[in-house]
C-alpha positions in Angstrom: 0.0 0.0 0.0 3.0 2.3 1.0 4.7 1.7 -2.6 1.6 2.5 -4.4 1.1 6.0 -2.0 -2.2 4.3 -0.6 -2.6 5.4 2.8 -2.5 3.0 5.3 -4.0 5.2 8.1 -7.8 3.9 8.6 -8.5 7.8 9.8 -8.3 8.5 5.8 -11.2 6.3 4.9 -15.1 6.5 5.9 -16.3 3.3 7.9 -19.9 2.0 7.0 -20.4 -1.5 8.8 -20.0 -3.1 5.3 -16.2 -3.5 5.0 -15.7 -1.1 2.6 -13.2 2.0 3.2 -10.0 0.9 5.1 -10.8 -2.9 4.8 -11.6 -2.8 1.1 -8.8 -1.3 0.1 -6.7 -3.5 2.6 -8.0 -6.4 1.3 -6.6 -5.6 -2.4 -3.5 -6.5 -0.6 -3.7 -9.8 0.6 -4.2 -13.1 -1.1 -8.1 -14.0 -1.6 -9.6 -13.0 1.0 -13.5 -12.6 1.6 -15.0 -9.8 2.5 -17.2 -10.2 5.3 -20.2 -7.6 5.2 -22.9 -7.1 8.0 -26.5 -5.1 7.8 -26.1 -3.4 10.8 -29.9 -2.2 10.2 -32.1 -5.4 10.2 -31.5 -8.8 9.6 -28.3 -10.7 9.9 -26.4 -10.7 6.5 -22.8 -12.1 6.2 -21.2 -12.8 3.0 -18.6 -15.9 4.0 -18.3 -19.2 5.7 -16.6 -18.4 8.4 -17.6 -14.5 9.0 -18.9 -13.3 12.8 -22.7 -12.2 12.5 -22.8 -9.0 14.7 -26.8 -10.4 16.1 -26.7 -14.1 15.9 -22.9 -14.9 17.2 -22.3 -14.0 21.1 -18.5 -12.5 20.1 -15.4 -12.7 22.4 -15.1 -13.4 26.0 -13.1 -11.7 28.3 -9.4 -13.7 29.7 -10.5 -15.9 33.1 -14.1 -14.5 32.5 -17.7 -15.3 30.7 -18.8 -11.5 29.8 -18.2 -10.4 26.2 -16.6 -7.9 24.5 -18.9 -6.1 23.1 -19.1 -6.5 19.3 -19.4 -2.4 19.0 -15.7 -2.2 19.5 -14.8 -4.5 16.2 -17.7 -3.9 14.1 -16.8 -1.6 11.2 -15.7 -4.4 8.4 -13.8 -8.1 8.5 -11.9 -10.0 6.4 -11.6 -13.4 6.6 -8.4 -15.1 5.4 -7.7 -18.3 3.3 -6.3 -19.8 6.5 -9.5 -18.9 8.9 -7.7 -15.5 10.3 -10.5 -13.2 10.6 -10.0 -9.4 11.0 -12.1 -7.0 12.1 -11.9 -3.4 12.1 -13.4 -0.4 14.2 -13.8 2.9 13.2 -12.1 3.9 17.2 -13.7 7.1 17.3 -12.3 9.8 20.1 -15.2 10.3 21.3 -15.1 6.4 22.4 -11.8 7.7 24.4 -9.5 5.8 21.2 -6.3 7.4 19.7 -6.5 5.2 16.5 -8.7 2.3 15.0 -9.0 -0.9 16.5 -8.1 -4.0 15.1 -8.8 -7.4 16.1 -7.4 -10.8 14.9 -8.8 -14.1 15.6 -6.1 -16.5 14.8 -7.7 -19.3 14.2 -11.3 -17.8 13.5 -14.5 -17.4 14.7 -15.9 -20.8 14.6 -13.1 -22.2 16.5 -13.9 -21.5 19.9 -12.7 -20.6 22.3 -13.1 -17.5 21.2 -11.3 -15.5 24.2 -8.9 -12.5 24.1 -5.5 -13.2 24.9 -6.0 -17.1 23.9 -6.7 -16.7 20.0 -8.0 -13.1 20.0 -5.7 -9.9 20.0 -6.4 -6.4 19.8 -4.3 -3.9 18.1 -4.4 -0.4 17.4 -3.8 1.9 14.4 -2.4 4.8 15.2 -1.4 7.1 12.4 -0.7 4.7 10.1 1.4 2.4 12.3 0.2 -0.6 13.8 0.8 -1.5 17.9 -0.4 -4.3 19.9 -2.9 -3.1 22.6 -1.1 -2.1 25.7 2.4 -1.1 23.6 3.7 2.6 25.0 2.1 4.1 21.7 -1.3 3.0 21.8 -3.9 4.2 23.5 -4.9 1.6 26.7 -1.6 2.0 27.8 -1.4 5.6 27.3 -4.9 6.8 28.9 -6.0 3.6 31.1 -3.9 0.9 32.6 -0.7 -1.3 31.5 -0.3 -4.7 29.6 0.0 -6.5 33.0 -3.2 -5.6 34.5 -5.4 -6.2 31.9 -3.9 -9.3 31.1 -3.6 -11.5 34.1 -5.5 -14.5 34.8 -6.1 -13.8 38.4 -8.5 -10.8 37.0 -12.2 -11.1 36.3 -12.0 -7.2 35.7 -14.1 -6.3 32.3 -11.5 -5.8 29.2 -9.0 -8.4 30.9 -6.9 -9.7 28.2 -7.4 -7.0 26.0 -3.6 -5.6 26.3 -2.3 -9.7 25.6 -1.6 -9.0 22.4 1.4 -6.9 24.0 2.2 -9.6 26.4 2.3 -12.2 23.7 5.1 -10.1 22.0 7.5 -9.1 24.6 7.2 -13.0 26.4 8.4 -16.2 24.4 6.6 -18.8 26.9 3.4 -16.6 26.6 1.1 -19.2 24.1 2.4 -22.3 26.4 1.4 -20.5 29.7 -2.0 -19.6 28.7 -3.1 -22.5 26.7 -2.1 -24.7 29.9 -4.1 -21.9 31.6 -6.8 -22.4 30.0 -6.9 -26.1 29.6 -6.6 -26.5 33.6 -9.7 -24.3 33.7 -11.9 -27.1 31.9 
């Protein structure tokens, strides 16, 4: 996008719940992906196997917790890639407290539970045109609210736990043993 002077700052395009804007033009950039559109203003429609319906699916829990994240944070566009990767995208107004737009990856997608931030859900943030895991020094959770350690920690049922993991994942190489083991213990 950079070598063919496309912006890559999502603050340049218009968002309109049907993944066109920043995810469209994204897209043109990745191998096949599908386009996953939602009518935000009656019935469920979603183009794609594989694509999150914002009013029939529940969304993403919480780390160590059974509330949701609420799908309003993630819910301007997705894309879902040839491996199951699904992106979403958010708008990240400043009036919702956001420097940048707010990205979240499902690594091995939606319909492969458990569907959890910080196990195989991770939030980033776009800030300029530069991407940062949620809870790096330059994006905005760990700039207005709290650090990468206290909203990922399994000993919190605090709302938005695990939403700074992606962070954690990055700066610790046992991070993916300790929480799947985590997790499993849990069952």
């Amino acid at each position: 996008m950079v070598n063919d002077e496309i912006s890559t700052n999502p603050s340049d395009y218009t968002f309109n719940y049907q993944g066109d804007g920043f995810p469209a033009e994204f897209s043109k950039y990745l191998s096949a992906p599908t386009i996953c559109a939602n009518n935000v203003s009656g019935a469920a429609t979603v183009s794609g196997a594989g694509c999150m319906s914002y009013y029939i699916d529940k969304g993403y829990k919480f780390l160590n917790s059974s509330s949701i994240f609420g799908a309003g944070a993630y819910n301007d566009g997705q894309i879902l890639l040839q491996d199951g990767t699904l992106l979403f995208f958010d708008d990240g107004p400043a009036g919702e407290g956001w420097k940048g737009r707010i990205i979240l990856v499902d690594i091995n997608g939606y319909n492969n539970p458990p569907n959890m931030l910080g196990y195989d859900a991770f939030i980033f943030e776009n800030v300029d045109g530069d991407v940062y895991t949620m809870g790096d020094k330059n994006s905005d959770w760990f700039g207005v609210n709290k650090d990468a350690d206290e909203f990922c920690n399994f000993e919190s049922t605090f709302n938005y736990n695990g939403i700074t993991c992606a962070q954690k994942a990055k700066t610790d190489s046992s991070y993916f043993k300790r929480v799947v083991h985590k997790v499993k213990s849990r069952k």
